[in-house]
C-alpha positions as CSV (number, residue, x, y, z in Angstrom):
1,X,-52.3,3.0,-64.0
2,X,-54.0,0.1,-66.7
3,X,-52.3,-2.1,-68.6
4,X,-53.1,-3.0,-71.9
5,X,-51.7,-6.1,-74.2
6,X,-51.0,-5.7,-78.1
7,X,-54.1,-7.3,-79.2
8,X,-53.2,-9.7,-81.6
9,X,-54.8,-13.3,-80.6
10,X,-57.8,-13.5,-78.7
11,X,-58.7,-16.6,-79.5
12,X,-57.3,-18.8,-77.0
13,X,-59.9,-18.7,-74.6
14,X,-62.2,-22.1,-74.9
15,X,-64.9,-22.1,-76.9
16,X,-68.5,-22.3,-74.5
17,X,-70.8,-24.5,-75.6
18,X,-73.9,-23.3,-75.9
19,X,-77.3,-24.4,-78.0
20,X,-80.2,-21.7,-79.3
21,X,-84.0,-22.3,-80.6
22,X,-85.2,-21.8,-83.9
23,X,-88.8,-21.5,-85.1
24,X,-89.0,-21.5,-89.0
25,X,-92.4,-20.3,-88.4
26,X,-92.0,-17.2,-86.3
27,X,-91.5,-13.8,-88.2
28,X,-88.2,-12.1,-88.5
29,X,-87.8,-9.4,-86.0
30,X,-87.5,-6.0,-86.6
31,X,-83.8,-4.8,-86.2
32,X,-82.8,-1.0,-85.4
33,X,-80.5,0.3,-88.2
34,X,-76.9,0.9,-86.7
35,X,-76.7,5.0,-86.0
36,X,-73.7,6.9,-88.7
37,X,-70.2,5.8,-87.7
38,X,-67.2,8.6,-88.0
39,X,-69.4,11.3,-87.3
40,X,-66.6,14.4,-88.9
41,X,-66.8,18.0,-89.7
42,X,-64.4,20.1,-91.8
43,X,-65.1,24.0,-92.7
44,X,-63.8,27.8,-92.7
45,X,-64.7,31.2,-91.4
46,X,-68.3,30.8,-93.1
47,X,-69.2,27.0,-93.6
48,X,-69.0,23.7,-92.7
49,X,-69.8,20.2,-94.4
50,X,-70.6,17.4,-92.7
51,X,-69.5,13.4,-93.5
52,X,-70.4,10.3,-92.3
53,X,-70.2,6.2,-93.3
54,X,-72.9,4.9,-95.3
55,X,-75.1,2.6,-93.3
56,X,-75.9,-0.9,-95.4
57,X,-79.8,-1.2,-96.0
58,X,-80.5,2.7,-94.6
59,X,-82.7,4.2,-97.9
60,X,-81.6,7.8,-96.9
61,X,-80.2,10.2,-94.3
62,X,-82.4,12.4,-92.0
63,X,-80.3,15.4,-90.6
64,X,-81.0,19.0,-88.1
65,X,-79.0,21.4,-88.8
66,X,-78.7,23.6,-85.6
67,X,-82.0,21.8,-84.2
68,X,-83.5,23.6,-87.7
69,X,-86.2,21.1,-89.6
70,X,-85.7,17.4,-90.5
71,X,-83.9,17.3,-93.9
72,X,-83.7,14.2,-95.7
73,X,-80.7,13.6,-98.6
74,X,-79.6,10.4,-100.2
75,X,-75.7,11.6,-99.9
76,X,-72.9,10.6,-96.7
77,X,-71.9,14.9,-96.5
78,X,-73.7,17.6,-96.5
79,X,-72.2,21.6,-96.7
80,X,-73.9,24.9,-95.4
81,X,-72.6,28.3,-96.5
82,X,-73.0,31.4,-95.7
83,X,-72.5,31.2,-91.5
84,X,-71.7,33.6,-89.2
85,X,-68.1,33.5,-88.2
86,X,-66.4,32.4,-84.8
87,X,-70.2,30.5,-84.1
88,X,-70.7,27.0,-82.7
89,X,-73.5,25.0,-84.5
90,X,-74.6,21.7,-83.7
91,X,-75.7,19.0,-86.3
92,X,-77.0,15.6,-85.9
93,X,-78.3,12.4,-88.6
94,X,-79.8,9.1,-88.4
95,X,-80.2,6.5,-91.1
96,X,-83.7,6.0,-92.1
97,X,-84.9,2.6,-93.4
98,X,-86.2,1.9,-96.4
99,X,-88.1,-1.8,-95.6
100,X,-89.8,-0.9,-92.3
101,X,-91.5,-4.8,-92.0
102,X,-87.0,-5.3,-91.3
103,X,-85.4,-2.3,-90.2
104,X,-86.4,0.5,-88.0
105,X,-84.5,3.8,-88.3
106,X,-81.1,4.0,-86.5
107,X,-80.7,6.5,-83.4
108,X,-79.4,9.6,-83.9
109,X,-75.2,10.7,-84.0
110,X,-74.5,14.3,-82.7
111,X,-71.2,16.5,-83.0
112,X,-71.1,20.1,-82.8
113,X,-68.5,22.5,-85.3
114,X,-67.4,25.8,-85.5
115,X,-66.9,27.8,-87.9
116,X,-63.1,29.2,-88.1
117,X,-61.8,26.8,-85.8
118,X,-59.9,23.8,-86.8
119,X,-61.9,20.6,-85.8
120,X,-61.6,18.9,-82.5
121,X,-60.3,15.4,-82.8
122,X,-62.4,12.7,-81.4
123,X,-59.3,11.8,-79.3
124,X,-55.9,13.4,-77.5
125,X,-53.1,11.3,-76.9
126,X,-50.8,11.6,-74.5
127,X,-47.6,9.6,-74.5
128,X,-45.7,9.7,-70.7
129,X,-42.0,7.8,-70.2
130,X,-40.7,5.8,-73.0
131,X,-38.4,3.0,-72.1
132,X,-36.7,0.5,-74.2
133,X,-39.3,-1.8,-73.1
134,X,-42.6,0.2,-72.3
135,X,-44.5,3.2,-72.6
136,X,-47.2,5.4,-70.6
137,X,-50.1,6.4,-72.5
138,X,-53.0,8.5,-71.7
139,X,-55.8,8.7,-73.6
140,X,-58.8,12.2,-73.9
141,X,-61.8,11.6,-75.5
142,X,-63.8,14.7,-76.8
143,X,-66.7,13.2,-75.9
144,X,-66.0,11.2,-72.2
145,X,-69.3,9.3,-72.6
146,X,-68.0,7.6,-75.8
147,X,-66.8,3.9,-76.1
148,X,-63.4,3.6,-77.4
149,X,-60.5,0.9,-78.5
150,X,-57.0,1.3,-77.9
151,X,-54.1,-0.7,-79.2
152,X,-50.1,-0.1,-80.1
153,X,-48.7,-1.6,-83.1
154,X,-45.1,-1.7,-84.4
155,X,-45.2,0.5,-87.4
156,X,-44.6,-1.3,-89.8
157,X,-47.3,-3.5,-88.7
158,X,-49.7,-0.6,-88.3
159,X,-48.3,1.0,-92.1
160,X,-49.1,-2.5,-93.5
161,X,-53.0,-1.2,-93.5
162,X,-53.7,0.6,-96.5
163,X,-56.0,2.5,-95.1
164,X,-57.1,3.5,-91.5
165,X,-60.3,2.1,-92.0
166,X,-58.7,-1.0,-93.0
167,X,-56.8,-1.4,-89.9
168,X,-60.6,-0.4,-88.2
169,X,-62.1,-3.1,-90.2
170,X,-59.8,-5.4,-89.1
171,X,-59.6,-5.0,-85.5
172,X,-63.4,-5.4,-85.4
173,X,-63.5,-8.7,-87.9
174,X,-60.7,-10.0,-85.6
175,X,-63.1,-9.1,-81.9
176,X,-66.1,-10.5,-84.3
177,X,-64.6,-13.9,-84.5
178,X,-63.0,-14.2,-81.0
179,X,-66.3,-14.0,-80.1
180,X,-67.9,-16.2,-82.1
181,X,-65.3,-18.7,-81.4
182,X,-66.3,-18.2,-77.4
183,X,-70.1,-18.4,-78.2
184,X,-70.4,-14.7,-77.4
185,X,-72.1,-11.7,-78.9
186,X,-69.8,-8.1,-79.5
187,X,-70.9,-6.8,-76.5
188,X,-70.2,-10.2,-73.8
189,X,-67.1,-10.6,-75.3
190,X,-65.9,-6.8,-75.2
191,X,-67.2,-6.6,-71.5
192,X,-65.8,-9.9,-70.6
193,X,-62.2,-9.2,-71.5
194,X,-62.1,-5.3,-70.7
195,X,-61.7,-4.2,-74.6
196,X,-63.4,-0.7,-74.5
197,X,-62.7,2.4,-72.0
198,X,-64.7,5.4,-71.5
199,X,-63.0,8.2,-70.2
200,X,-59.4,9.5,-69.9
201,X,-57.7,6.6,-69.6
202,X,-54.3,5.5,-68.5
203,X,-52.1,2.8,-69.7
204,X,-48.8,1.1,-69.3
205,X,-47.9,-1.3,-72.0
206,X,-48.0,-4.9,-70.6
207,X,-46.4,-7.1,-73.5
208,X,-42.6,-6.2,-73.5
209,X,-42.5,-3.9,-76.4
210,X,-38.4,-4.1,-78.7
211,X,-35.8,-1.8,-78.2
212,X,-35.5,0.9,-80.8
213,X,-38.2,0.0,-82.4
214,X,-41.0,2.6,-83.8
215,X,-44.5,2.0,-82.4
216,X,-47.8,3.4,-83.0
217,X,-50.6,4.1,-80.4
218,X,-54.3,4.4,-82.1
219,X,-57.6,4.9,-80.9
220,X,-60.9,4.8,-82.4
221,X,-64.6,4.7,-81.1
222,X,-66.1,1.8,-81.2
223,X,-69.7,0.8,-79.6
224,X,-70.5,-2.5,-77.7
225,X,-72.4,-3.6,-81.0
226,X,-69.2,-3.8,-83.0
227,X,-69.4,-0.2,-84.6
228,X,-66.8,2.0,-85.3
229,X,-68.2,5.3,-83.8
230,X,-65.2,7.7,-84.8
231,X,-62.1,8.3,-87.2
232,X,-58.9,6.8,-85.8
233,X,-56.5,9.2,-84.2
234,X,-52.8,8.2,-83.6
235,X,-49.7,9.1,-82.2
236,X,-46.0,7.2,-82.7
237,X,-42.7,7.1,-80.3
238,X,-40.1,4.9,-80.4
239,X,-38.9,2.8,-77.7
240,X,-35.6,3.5,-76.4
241,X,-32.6,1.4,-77.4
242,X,-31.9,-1.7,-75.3
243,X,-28.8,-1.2,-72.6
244,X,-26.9,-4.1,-71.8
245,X,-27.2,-5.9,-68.0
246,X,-25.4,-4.5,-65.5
247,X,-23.1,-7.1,-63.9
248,X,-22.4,-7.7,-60.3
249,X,-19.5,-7.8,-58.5
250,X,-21.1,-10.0,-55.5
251,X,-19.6,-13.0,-54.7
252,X,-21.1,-16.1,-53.3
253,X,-20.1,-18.5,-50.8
254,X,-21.7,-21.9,-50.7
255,X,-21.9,-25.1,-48.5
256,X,-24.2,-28.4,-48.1
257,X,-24.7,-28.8,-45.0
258,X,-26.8,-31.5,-42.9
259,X,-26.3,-34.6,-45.8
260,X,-28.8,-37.3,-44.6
261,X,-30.0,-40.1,-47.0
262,X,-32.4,-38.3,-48.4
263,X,-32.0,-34.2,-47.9
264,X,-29.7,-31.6,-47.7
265,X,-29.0,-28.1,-46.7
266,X,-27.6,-25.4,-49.3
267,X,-25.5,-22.5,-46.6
268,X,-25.3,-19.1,-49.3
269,X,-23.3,-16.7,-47.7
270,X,-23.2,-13.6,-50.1
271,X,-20.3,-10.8,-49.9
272,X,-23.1,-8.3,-49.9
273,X,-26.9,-8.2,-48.2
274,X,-28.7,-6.2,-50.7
275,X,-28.8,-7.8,-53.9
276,X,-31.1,-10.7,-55.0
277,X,-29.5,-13.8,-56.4
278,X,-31.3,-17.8,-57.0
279,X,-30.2,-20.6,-55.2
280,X,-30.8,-24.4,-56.0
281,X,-29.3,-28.0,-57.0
282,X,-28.6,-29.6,-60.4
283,X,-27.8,-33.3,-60.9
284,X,-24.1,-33.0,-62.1
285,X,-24.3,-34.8,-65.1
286,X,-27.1,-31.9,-65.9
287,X,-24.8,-29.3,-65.2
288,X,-22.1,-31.1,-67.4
289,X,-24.8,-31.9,-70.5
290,X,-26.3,-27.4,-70.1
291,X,-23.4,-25.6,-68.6
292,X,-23.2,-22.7,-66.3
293,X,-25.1,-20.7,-68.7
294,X,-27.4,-23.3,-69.6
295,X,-28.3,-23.4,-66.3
296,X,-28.7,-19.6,-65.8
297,X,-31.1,-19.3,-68.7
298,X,-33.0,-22.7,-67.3
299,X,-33.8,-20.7,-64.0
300,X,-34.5,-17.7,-65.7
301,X,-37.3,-19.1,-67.9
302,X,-38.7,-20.1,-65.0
303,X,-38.8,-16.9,-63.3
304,X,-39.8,-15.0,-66.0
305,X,-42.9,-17.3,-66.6
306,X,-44.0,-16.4,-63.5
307,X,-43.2,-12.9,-63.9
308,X,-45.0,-12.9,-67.1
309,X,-48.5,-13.3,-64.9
310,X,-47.2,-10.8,-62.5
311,X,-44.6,-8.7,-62.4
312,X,-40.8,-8.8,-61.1
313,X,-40.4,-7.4,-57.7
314,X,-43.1,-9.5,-56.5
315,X,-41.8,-12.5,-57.7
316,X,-38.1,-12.6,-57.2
317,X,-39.2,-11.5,-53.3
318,X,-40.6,-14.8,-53.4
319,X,-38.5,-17.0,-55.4
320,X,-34.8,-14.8,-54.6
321,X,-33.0,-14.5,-51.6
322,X,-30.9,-11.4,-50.0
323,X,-28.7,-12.1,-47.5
324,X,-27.3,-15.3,-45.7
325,X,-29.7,-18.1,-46.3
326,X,-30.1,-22.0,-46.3
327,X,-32.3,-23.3,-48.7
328,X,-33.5,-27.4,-48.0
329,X,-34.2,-29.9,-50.1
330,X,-35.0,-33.3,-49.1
331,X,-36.3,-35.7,-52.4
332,X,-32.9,-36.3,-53.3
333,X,-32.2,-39.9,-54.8
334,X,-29.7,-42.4,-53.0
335,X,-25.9,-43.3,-55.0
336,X,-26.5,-39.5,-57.7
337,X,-23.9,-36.8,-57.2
338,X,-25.4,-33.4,-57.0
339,X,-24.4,-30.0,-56.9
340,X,-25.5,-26.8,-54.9
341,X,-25.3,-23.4,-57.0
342,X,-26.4,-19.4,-57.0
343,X,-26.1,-16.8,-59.1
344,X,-27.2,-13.4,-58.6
345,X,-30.7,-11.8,-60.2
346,X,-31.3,-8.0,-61.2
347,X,-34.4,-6.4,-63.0
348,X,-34.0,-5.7,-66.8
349,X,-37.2,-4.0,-68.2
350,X,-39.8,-6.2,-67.3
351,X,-37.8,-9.1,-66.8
352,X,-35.2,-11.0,-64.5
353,X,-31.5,-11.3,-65.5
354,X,-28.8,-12.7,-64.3
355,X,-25.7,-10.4,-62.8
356,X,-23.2,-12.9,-61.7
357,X,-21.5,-15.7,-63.0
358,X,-23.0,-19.6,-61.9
359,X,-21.4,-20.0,-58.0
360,X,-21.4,-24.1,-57.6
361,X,-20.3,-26.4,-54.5
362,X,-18.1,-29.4,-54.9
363,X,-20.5,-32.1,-56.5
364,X,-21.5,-34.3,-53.4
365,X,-23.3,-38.0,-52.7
366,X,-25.6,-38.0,-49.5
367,X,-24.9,-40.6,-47.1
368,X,-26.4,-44.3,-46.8
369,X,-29.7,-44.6,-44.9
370,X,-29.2,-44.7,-40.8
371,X,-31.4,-44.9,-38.2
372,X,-32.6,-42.3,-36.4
373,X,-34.2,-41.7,-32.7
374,X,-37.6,-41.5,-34.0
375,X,-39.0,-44.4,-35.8
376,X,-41.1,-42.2,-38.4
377,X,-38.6,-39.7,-39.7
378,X,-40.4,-36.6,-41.2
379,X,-38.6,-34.7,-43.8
380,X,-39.5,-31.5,-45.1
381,X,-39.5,-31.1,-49.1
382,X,-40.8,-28.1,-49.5
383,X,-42.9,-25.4,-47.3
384,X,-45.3,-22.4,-48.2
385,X,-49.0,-21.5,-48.6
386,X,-49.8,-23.5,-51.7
387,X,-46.7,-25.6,-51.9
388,X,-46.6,-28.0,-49.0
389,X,-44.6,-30.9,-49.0
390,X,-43.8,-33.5,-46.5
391,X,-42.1,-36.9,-46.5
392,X,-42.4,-39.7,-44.4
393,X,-39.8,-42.0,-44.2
394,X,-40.7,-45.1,-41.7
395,X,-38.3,-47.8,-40.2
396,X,-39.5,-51.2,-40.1
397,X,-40.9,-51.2,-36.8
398,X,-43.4,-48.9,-38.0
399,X,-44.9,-50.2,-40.4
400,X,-47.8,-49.9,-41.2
401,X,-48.1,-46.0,-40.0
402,X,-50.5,-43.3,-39.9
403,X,-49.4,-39.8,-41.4
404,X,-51.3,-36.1,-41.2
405,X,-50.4,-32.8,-41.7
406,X,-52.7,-30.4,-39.4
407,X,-53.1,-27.2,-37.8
408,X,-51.5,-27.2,-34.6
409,X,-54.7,-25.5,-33.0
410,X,-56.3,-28.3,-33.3
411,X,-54.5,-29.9,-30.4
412,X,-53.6,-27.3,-28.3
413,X,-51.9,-28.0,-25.2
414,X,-52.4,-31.6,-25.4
415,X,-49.4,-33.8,-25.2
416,X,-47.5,-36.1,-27.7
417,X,-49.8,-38.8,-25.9
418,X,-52.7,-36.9,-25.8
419,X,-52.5,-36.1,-29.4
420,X,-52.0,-39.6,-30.4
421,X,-55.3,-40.8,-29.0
422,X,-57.3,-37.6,-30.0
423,X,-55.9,-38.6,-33.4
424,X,-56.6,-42.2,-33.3
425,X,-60.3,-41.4,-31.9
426,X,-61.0,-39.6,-35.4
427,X,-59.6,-42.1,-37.3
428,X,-62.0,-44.5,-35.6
429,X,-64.9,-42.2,-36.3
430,X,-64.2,-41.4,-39.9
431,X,-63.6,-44.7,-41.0
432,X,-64.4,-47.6,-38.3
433,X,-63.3,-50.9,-39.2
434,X,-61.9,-49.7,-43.0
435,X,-59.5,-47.7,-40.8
436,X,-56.7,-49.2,-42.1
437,X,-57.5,-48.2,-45.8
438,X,-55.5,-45.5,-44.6
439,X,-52.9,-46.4,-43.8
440,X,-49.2,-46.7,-45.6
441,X,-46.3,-49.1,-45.5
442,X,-43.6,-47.3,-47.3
443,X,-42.2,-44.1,-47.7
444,X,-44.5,-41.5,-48.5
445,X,-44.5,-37.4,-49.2
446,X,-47.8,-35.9,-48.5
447,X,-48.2,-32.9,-50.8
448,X,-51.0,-30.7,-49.6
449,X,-53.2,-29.1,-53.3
450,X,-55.4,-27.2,-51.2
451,X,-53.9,-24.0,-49.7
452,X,-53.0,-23.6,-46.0
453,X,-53.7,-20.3,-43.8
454,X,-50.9,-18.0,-43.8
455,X,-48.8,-17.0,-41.1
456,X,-50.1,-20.0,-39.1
457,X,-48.3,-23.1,-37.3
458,X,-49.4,-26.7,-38.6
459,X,-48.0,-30.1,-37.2
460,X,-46.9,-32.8,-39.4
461,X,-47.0,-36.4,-38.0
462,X,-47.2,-39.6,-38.2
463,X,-47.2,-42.6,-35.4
464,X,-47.0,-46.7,-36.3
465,X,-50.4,-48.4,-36.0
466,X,-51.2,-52.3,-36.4
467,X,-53.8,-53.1,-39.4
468,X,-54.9,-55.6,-37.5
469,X,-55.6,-54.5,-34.2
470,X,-56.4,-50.9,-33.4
471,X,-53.3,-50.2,-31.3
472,X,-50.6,-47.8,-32.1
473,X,-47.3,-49.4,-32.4
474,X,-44.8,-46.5,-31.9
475,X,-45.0,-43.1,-30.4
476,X,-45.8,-40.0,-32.2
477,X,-43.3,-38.5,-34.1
478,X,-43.8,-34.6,-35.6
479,X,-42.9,-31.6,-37.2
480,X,-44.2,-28.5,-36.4
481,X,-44.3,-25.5,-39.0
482,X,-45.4,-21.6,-39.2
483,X,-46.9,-20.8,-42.9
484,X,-45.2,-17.4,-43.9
485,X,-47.1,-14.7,-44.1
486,X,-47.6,-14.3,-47.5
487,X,-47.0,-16.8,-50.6
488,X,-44.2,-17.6,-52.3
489,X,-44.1,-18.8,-56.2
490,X,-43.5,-22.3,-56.2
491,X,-39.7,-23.8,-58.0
492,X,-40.9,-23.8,-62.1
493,X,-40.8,-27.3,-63.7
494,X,-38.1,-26.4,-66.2
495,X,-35.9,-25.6,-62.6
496,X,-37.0,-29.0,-60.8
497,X,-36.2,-30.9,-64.2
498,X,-32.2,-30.2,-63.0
499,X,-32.7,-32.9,-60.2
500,X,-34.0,-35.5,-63.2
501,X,-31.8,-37.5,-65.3
């Protein structure tokens, strides 16, 4: 099933820059007269008249009645009496210049009527579930092959129109100028961005529509020169109103865990497995300034931002957890009190709310820097497809130091040794004498822009080495990793800013 958004600005899309000829001295072209928009019949048992638009520059109107002879009138209707009942007769007009050295007459616009029978509407709609939020909508042309615009309105924004050819004017001016704003004709603009369907057509309403709220669906033809091709055919429902979110009763049990001057671990035990909730740290004078709801919404904007680009269950499967779970976090700053929370996450409408209260730890201080076995410790700050992070934290000894993060494949089943020269040799190759250029004498977290192969195992590490004689100075020291197999959303900005005075 499509989705469609309420088409109400389309001009945020950057203007291209483009640049075009012109020869004063070349003749005008010719241009073909648009074909008769809204193309409608109306009649009884024994006629049936015929109306159209009126085409700007057109002189006349050449019709066939019933493929009949080519009649010429300067009117937009035409009527023909005395028909045989219950009989299907076909009509068809064209505009016909009147200044042939500028306009050439328009193609021809067909419908077909019979008598007795009440017109066929250019369009059927079909409205499917109605929530407080959304709405299915399926759309039959009469005629499949015919180009066609679609939109929903509120109705008092669609009522505002005093006319339905207003609202038709409109919606073209409004396509008109998004396209001139992106350098595009009708028709690149249109086709770029998906505007017009043929065909029955499904759609789902993408923008979060208001609860209890009157809407209207309407359709018109509309070709990919910027004509309207048809009347505009309707159909209203109202959204459903808005229930309230349905709370939780889950309870959750935290922990940090693992305090080292730098990083720590976040233990969430929950008192139930199958129910999302959101887990990170706030700096506490940030919790004290927002509040527990503060917080809440904080996270929430977050997740919904991303949801707003896709949709919920894929992103709280990324972002959520179920379950017991441990969640790291190592870019902490030294002498700051900071506090672990939770709080659980449920779907309303298109969106992510919260069901539980905020869940917090005890506000904690992580420990004063020690020393370590390994003279290049290698912290993980964060670890996923397109979010890679990894900090190097060096004691004296090691500096200056060399750091990568690689795929593990690329030095399989050599040793710690083994991978140290192979490692050392490239860096030799790459860079010669200027080797040291790339090296660092402080701590340092890596963060990888370019994604990394899922569901594969990378090696971080990093080993000292003198600037001024090729020679490693320590051992190698590493991390090895497995990519999941698919990608998570990374933390929002509005969420990391909790860890910022």
């Amino acid at each position: 099933m499509k989705k469609f958004r309420l088409f109400c600005v389309l001009t945020a899309l950057l203007p291209l820059l483009v640049s075009c000829g012109n020869d004063s001295d070349s003749p005008e072209p010719v241009s073909q007269l648009p074909a008769p928009a809204s193309l409608a019949s109306t009649g009884d048992d024994v006629s049936l008249t015929f109306t159209w638009e009126a085409v700007s520059e057109a002189k006349c109107y050449a019709y066939r009645f019933n493929e009949g002879e080519e009649v010429y009138t300067n009117e937009t209707s035409v009527r023909f009496e005395g028909l045989t009942p219950s009989t299907q007769y076909a009509f068809r007009v064209k505009a016909v210049s009147g200044d042939l050295t500028r306009w050439s007459d328009s193609e021809w616009s067909s419908t077909s009527a019979t008598t007795g029978e009440t017109p066929q509407p250019p369009f059927a709609i079909t409205l499917g579930e109605v929530t407080f939020y959304s709405a299915e909508v399926t759309v039959t042309p009469a005629d499949p092959s015919m180009t066609y615009f679609c939109n929903v309105l509120p109705r008092a924004e669609f009522d505002a129109f005093p006319s339905e050819k207003e609202l038709i004017d409109a919606q073209i001016a409004q396509i008109t100028g998004a396209a001139e704003l992106n350098a595009m004709s009708f028709e690149e603009f249109c086709r770029s961005m998906g505007l017009l369907f043929t065909g029955t057509q499904s759609f789902v309403t993408a923008e979060e529509l208001a609860g209890d709220t009157e809407y209207v669906e309407y359709v018109f033809g509309l070709d990919y020169s910027g004509k309207a091709t048809s009347e505009l055919v309707s159909a209203s429902f109202r959204t459903k109103p808005e229930p309230t979110v349905q709370p939780s009763s889950m309870t959750l049990g935290l922990e940090v865990v693992d305090l080292t001057d730098v990083s720590a671990r976040l233990q969430v035990t929950p008192s139930t497995a199958d129910e999302y909730y959101y887990c990170f740290f706030v700096l506490r004078e940030n919790l004290d300034a927002l509040g527990e709801e503060g917080i809440i919404n904080l996270c929430l904007d977050d997740l919904n931002e991303h949801i707003s680009s896709s949709d919920y269950a894929t992103v709280v499967a990324e972002q959520c957890h179920k379950g017991n779970y441990t969640f790291s976090y190592a870019e902490f700053a030294a002498n700051t009190e900071y506090v672990g929370f939770a709080f659980g996450v449920g779907q309303h409408g298109l969106r992510a709310a919260a069901t539980t209260r905020l869940f917090t730890t005890e506000p904690f201080m992580l420990k004063d820097a020690a020393g370590g076995d390994d003279p290049i410790r290698i912290e993980v700050v964060s670890w996923g497809i397109e979010n890679a992070q990894i900090k190097f934290i060096p004691t004296s000894e090691a500096v200056p130091y060399r750091c990568e993060l690689t795929k593990l494949a690329d030095f399989a089943g050599l040793s710690d040794e083994e991978i140290l020269a192979k490692d050392m040799e490239k860096l030799w190759n790459d860079y010669g004498d200027y080797y040291s250029m790339m090296l660092l004498n402080e701590s340092f977290t890596m963060t990888r822009y370019m994604p990394l192969d899922p569901d594969t195992e990378y090696i971080a590490f990093a080993y000292g080495l003198s600037d001024t004689e090729f020679k490693a100075t320590t051992k190698l020291c590493k991390v090895v990793l497995r990519t999941p197999a698919a990608e998570g959303s990374s933390v929002g900005v509005r969420t990391l800013g909790l860890l910022r005075r």
